[in-house]
Backbone as numpy.savetxt, mean C-alpha at the origin, in Angstrom:
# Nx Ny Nz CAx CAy CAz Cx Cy Cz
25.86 -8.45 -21.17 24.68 -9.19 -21.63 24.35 -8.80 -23.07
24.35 -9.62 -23.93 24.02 -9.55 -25.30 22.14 -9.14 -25.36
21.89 -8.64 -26.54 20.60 -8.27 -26.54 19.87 -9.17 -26.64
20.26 -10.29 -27.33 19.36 -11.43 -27.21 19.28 -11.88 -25.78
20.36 -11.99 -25.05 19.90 -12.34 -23.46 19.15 -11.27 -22.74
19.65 -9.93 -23.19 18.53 -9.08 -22.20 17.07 -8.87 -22.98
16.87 -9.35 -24.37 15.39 -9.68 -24.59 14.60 -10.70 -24.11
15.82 -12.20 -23.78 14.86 -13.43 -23.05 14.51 -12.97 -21.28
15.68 -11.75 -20.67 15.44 -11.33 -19.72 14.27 -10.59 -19.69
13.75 -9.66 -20.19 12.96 -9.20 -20.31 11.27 -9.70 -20.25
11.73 -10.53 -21.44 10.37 -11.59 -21.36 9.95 -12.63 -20.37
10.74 -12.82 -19.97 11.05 -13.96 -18.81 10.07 -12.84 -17.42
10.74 -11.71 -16.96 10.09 -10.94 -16.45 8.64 -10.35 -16.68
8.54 -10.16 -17.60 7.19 -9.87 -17.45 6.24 -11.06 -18.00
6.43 -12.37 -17.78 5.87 -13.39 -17.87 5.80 -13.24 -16.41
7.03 -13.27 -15.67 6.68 -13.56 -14.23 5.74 -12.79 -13.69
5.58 -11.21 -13.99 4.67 -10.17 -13.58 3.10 -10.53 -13.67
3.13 -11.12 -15.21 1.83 -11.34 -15.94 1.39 -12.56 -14.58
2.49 -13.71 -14.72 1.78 -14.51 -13.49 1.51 -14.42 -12.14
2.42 -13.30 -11.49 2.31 -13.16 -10.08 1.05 -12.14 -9.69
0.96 -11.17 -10.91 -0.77 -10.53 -10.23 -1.63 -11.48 -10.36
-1.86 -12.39 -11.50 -2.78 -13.35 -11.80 -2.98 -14.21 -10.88
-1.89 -14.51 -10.40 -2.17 -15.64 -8.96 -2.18 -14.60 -7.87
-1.76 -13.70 -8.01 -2.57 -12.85 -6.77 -4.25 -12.58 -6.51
-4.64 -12.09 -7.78 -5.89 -11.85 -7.83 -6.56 -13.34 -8.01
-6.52 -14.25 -8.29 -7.11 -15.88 -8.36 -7.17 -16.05 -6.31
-6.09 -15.46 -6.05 -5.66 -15.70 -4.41 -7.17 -14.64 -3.44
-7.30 -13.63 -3.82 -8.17 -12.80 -3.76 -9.32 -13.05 -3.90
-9.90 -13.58 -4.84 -11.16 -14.41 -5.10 -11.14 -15.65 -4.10
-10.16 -16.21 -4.18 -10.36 -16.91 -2.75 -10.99 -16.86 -1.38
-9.90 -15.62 -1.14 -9.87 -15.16 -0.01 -11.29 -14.64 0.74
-11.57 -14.06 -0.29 -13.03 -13.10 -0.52 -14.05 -14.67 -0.27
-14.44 -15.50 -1.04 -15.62 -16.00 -0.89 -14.91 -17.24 0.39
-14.18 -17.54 0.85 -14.12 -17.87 2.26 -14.68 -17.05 3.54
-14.54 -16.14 3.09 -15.22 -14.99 4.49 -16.45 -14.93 3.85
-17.05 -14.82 2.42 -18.02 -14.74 2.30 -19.35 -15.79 2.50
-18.87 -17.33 2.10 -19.21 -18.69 2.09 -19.38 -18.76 3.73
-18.49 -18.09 4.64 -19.06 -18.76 5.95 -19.64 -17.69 6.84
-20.02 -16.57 6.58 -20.95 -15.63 6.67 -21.88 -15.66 5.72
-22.38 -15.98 4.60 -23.12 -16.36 3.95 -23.80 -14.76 3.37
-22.39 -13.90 2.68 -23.15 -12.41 1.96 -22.54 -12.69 0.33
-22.25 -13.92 -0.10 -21.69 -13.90 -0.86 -22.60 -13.33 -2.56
-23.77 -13.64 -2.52 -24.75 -12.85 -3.62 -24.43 -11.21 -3.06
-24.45 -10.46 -1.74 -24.25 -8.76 -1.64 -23.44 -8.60 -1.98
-22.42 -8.66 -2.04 -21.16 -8.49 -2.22 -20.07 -8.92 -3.26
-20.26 -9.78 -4.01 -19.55 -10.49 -5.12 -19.90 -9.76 -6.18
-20.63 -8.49 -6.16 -20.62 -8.23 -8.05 -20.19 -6.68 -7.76
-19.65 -7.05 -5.85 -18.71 -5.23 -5.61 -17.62 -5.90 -6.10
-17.47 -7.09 -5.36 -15.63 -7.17 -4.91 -15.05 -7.52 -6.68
-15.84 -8.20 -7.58 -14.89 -9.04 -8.62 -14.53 -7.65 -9.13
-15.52 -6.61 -9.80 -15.01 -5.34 -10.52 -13.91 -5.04 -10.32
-14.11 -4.50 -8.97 -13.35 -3.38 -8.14 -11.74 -4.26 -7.97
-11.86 -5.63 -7.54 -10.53 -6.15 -7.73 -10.04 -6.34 -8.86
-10.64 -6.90 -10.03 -10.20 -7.17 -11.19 -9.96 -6.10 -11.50
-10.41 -4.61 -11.34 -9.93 -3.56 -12.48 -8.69 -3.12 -11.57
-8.67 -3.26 -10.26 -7.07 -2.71 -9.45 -6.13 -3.50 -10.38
-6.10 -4.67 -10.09 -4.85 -5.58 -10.50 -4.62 -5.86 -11.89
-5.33 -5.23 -12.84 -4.94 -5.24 -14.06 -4.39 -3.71 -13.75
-4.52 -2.65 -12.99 -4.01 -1.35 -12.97 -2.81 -2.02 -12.57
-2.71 -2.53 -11.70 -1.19 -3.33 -10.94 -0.48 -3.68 -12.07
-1.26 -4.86 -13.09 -0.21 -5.67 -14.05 0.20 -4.28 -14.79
-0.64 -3.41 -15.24 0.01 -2.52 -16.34 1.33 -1.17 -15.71
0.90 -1.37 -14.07 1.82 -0.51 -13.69 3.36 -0.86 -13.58
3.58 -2.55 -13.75 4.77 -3.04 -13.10 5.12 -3.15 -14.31
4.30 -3.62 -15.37 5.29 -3.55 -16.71 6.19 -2.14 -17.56
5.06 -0.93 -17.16 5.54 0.20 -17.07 7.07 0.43 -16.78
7.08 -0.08 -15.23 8.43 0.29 -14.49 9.16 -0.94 -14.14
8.79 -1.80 -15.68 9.59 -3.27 -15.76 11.06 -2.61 -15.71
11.36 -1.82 -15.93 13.25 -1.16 -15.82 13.88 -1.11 -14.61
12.49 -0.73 -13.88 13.50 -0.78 -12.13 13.34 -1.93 -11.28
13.28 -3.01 -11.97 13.47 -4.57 -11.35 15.08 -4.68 -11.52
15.98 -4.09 -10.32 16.88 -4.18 -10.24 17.09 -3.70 -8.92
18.54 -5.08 -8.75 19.66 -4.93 -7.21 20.00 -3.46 -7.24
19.78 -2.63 -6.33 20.21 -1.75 -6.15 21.31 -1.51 -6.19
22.21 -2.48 -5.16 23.46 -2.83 -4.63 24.60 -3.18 -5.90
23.99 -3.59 -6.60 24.38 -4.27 -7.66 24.61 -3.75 -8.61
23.44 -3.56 -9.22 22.75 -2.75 -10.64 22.31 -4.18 -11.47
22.20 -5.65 -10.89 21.92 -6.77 -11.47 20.54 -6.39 -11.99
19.88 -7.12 -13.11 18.23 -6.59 -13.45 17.76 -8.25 -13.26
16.99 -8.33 -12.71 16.08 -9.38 -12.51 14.98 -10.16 -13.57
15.31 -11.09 -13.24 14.57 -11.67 -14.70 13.25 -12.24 -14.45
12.54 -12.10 -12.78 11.49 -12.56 -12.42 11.09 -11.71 -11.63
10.41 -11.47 -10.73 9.97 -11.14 -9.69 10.60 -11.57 -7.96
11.12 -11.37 -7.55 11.63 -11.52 -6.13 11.15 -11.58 -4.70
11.45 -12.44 -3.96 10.47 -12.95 -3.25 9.94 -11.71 -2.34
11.32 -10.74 -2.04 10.23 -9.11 -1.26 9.42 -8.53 -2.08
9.76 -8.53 -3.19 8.47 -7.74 -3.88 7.28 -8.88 -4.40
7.23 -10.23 -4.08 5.76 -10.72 -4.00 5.52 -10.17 -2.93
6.42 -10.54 -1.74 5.50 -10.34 -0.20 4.93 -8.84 -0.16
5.61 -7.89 -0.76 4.97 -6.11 -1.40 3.66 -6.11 -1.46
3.57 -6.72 -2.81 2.51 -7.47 -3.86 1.33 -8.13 -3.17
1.80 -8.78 -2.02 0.46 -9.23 -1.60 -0.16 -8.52 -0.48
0.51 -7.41 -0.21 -0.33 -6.20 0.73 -0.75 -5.14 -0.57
-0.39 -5.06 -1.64 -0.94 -4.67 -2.66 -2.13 -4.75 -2.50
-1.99 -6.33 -3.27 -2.92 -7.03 -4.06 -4.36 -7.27 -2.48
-4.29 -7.10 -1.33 -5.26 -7.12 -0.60 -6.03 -6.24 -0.52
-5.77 -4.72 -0.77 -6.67 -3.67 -0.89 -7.75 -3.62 -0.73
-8.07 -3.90 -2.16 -9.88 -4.02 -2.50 -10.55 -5.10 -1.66
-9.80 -5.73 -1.52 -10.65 -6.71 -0.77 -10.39 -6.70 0.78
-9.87 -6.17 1.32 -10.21 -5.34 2.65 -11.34 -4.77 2.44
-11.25 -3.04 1.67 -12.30 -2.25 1.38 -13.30 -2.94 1.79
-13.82 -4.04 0.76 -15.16 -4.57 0.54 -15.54 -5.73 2.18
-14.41 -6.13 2.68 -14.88 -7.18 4.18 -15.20 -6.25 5.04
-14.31 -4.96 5.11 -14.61 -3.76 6.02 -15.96 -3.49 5.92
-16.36 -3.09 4.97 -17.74 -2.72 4.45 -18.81 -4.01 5.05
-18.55 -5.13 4.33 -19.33 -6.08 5.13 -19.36 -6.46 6.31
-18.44 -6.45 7.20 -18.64 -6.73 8.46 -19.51 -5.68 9.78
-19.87 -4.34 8.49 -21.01 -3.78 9.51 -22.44 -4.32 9.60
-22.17 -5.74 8.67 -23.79 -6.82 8.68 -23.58 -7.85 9.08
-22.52 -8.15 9.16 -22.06 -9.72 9.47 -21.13 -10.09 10.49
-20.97 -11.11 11.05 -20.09 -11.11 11.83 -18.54 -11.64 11.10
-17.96 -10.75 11.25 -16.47 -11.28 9.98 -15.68 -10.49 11.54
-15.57 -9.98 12.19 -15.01 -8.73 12.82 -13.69 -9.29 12.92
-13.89 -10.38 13.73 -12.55 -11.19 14.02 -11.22 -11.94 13.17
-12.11 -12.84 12.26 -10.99 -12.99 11.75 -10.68 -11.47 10.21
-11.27 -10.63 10.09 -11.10 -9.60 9.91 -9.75 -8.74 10.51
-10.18 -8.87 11.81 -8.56 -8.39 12.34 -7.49 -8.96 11.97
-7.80 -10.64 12.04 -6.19 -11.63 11.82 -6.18 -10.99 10.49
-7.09 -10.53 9.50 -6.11 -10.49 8.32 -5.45 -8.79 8.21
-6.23 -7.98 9.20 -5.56 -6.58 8.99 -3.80 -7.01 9.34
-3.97 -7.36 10.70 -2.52 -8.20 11.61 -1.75 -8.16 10.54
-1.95 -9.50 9.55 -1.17 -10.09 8.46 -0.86 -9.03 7.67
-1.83 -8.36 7.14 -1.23 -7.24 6.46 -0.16 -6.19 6.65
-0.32 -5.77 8.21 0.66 -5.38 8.82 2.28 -5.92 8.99
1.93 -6.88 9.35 3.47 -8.29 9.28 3.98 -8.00 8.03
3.59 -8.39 6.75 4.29 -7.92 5.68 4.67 -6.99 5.47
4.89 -5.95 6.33 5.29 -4.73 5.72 6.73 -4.45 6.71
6.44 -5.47 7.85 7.66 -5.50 8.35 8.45 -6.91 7.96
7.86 -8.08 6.92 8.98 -8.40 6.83 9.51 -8.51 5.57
8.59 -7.74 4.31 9.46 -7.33 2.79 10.69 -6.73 3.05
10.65 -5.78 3.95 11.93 -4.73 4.34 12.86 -5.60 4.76
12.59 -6.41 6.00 13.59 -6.78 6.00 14.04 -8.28 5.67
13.69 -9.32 4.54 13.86 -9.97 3.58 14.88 -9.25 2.63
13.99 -8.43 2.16 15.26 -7.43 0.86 16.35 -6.89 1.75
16.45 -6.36 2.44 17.64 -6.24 2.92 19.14 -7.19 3.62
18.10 -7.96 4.39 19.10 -9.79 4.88 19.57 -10.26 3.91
18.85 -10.13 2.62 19.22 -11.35 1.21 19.91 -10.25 0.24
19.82 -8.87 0.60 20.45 -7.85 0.01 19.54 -8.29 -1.98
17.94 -8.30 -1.52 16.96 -8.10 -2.43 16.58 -6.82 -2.81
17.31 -5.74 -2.23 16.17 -4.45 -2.53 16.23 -3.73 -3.98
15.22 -3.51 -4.57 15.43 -2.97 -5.73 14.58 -1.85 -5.92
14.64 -1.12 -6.64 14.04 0.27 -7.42 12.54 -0.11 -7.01
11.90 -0.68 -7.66 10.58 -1.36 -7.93 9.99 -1.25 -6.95
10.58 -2.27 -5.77 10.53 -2.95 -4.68 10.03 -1.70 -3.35
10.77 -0.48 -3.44 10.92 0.34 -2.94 9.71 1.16 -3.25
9.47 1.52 -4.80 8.31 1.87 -5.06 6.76 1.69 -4.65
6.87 -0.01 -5.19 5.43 -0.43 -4.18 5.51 -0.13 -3.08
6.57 -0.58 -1.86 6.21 -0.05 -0.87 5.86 1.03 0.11
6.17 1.94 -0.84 5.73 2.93 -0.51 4.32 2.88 -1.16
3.79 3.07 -2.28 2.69 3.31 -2.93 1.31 1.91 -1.61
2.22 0.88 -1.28 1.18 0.40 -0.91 1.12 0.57 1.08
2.16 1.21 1.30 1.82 2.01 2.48 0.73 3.09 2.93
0.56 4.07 1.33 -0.27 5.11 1.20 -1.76 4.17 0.38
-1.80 3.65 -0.18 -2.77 2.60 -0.93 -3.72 2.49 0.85
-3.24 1.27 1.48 -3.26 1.05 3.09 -3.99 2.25 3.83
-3.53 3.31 3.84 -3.69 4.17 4.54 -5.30 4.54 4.21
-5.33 4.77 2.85 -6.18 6.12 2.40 -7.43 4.66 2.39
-7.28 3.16 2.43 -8.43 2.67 2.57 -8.75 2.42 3.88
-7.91 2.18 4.95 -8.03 2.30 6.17 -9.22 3.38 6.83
-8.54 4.79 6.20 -9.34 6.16 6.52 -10.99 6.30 6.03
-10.30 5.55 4.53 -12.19 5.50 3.98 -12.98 4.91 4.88
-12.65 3.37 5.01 -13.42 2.51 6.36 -13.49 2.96 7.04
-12.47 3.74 8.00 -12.83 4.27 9.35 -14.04 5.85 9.22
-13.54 6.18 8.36 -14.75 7.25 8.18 -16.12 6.70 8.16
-16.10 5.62 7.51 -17.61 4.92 6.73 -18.10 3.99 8.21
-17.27 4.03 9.49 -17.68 3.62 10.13 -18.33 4.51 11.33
-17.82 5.92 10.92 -17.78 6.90 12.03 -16.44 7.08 13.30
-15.51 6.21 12.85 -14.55 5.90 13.68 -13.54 6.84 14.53
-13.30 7.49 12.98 -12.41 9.16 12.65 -13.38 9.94 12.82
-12.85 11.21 13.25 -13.89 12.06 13.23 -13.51 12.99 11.65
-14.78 13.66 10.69 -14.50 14.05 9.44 -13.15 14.99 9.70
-13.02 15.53 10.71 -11.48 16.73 10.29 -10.64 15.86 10.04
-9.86 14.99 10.42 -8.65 13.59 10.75 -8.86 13.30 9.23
-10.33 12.86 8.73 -10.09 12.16 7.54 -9.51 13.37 7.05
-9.68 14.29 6.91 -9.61 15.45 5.59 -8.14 15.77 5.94
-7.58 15.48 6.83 -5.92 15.77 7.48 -5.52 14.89 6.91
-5.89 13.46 6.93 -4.98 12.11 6.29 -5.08 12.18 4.54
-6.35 12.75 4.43 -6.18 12.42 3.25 -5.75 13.76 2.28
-5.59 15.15 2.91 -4.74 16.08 2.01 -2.80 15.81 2.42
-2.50 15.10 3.36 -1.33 14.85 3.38 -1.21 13.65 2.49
-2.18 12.63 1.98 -1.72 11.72 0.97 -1.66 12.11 -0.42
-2.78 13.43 -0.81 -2.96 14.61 -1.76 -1.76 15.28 -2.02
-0.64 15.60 -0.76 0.22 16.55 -1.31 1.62 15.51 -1.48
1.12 14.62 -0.99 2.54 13.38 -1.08 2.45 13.14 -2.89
1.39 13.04 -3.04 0.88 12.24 -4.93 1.13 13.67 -5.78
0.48 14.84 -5.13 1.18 16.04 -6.43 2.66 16.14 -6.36
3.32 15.67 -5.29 4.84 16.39 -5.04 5.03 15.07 -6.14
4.85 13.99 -5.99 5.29 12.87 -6.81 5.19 12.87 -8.19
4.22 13.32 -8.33 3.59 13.72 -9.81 4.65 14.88 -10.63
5.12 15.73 -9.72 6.16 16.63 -10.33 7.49 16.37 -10.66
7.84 15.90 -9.33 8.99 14.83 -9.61 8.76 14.16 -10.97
7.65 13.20 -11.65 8.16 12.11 -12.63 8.19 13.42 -13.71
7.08 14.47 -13.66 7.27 15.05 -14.30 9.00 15.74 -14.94
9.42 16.04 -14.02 10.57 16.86 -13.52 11.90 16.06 -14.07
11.64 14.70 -13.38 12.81 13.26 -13.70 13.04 12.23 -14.43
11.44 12.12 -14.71 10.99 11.15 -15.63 11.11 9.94 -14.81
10.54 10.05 -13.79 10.83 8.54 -12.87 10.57 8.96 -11.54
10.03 8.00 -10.70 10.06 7.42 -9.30 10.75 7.54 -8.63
11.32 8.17 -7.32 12.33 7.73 -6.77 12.03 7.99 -4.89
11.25 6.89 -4.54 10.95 7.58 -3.16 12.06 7.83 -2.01
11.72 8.52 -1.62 12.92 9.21 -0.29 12.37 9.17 1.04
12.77 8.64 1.44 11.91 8.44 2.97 12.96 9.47 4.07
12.10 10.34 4.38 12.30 11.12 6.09 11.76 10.28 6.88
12.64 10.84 7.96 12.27 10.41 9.67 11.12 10.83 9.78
10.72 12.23 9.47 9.57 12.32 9.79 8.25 11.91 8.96
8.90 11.19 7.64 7.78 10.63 7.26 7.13 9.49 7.89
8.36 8.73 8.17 8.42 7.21 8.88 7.29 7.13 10.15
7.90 8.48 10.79 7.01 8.59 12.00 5.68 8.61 11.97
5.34 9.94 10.64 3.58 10.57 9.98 3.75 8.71 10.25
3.78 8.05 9.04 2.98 6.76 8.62 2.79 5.46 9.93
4.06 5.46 10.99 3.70 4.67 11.89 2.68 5.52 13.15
2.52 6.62 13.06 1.60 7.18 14.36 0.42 6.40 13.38
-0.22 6.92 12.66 -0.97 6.85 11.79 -2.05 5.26 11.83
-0.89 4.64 11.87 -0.74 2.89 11.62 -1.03 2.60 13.09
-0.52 3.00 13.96 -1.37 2.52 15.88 -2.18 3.04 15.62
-2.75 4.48 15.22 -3.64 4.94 16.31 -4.69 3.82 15.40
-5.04 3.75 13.86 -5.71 2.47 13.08 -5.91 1.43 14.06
-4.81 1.00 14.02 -5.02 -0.31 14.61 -5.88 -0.57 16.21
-5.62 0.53 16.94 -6.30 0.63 18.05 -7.87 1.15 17.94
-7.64 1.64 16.52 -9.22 2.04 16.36 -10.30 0.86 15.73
-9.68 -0.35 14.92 -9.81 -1.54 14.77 -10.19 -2.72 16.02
-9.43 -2.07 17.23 -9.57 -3.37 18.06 -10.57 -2.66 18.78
-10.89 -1.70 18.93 -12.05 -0.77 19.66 -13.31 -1.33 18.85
-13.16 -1.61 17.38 -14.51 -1.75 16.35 -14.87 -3.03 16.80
-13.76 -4.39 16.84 -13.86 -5.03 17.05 -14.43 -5.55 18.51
-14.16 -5.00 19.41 -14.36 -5.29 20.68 -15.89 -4.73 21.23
-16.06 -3.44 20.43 -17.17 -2.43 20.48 -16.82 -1.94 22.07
-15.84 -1.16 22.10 -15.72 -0.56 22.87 -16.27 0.96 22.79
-16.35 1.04 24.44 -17.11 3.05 24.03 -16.17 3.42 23.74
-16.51 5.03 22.79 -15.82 6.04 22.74 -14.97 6.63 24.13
-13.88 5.88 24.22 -13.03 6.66 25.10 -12.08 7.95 24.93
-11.87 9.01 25.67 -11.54 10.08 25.56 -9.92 9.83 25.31
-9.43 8.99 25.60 -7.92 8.36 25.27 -7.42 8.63 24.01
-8.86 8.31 23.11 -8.64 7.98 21.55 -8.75 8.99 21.01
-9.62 9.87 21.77 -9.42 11.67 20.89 -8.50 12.22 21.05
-7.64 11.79 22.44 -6.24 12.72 22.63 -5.63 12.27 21.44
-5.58 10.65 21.56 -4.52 10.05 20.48 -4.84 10.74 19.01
-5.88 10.72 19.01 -6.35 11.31 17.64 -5.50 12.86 17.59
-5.79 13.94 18.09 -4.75 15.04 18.19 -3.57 14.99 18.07
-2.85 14.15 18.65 -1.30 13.79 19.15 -1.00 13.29 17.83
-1.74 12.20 17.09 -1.19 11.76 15.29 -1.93 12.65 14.78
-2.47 13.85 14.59 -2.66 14.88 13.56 -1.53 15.86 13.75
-1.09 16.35 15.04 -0.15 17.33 15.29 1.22 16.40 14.25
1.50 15.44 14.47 2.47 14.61 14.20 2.77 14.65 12.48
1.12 15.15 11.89 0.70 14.66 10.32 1.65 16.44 9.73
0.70 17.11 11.10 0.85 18.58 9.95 2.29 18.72 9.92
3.14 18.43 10.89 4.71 18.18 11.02 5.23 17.50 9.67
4.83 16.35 9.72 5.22 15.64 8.50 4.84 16.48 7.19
3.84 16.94 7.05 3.54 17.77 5.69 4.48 18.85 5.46
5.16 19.45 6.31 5.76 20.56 6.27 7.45 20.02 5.99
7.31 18.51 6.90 8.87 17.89 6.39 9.04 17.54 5.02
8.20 17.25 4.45 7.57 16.95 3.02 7.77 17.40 1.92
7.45 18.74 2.52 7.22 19.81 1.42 9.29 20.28 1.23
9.45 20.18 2.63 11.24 21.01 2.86 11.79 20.14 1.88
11.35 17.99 2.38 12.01 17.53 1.05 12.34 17.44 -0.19
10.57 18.00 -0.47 10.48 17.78 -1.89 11.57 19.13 -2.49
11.40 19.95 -2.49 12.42 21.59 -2.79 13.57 21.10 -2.68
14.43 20.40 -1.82 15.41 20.18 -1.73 15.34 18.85 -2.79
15.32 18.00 -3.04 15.21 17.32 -4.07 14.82 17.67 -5.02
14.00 18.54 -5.35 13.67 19.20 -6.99 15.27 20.13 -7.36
15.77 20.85 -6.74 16.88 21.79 -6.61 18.00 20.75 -7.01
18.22 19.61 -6.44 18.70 19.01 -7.47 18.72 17.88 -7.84
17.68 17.98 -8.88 17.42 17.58 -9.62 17.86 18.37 -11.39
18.45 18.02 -12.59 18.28 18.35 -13.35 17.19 18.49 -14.11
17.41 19.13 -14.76 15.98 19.67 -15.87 15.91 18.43 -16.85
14.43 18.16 -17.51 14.49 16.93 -18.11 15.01 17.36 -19.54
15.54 17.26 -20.45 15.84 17.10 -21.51 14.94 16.82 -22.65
């Protein structure tokens, strides 16, 4: 590829970037005053949600142009000149975040509960089918891999906020979920330090930390929803995915050492 083609590549890409958060977040504002328009909180709530979304997804646009380099076939080493259809479907469990946060928050005044769930559901679905899109179409790239992880832990740590803010979790669980997402972001932080780059590594036992994690949520969701009592079921479960967490932290930590070790020194 001549430089003039990998400069129209280039641009071509982050035109696509520039447009796919933009119609994400336009999608978001949507989304938001439909639940808001037919619950009718749209004056409480509209001068949380525009901030708080608009300043994520410009963090989004400036993060993807950042690591505009690892828009590439893995398989391959091809570089992409747009955006790819697994990493929109990424992108739009991204790009839902904040605006979860803020329906979560509202639906302890309103009645949203329900279709609230259909959209947690949906959120969930995408995460099983980016993976396996990029992989059937042999889409997976650097990037691709990145968000999904970042928006697995993104997911998580707003999940925990809500469920705390609902009383759901009890405070130890939050402070367990959220120093294992604490030591996941410093180990990461050393790494770019260390590599100058991203490169997530997934353990079994991470896989596991993040799907216990992800039921016991979801069952704590259909409990909110349903307003079911506090059943004693849910505290075992609650124990059973913390024992599961401190496991994972300790698999974590074995990874990270073994991946820093080799790793070369940055230059």
């Amino acid at each position: 590829m001549t430089k003039m083609e990998e400069g129209q590549r280039i641009a071509s890409l982050r035109r696509s970037i520039l447009f796919t958060t933009s119609a994400f977040f336009i999608a978001q504002c949507v989304l938001f005053l439909i639940f808001a328009m037919s619950a009718k909180f749209t004056n409480n709530y509209w001068t949380i949600f525009l901030p708080i979304s608009a300043g994520f997804h410009v963090f989004l646009l400036i993060m993807l142009l950042l690591f505009q380099d690892d828009f590439i076939i893995e398989t391959s080493g091809r570089k992409l000149a747009r955006v790819n259809l697994a990493n929109v479907i990424t992108l739009s469990r991204v790009s839902t975040m904040p605006t979860l946060l803020v329906l979560v928050i509202a639906a302890k005044h309103y009645r949203i509960r329900i279709p609230l769930l259909i959209l947690v559901a949906l959120i969930f679905l995408t995460d099983f089918f980016d993976g396996r899109i990029s992989r059937k179409t042999n889409q997976v790239t650097r990037v691709g891999r990145m968000m999904d992880s970042a928006s697995d832990y993104s997911l998580l740590v707003v999940l925990s906020v809500i469920f705390r803010y609902y009383s759901l979790i009890p405070g130890w669980f939050f402070v367990l979920v959220l120093s294992r997402l604490g030591i996941q972001a410093a180990m990461m932080a050393v790494l770019i330090a260390v590599k100058r780059r991203i490169e997530p590594k997934s353990t079994f036992m991470g896989k596991v930390t993040v799907a216990s994690i992800m039921v016991l949520y979801t069952l704590e969701i259909i409990k909110l929803v349903f307003q079911a009592p506090p059943l004693f079921i849910f505290r075992i479960a609650e124990w059973i995915v913390a024992i599961i967490i401190v496991i994972g932290i300790f698999d974590k930590i074995v990874s990270f050492f073994d991946t820093l070790k080799g790793s070369p020194a940055a230059k």
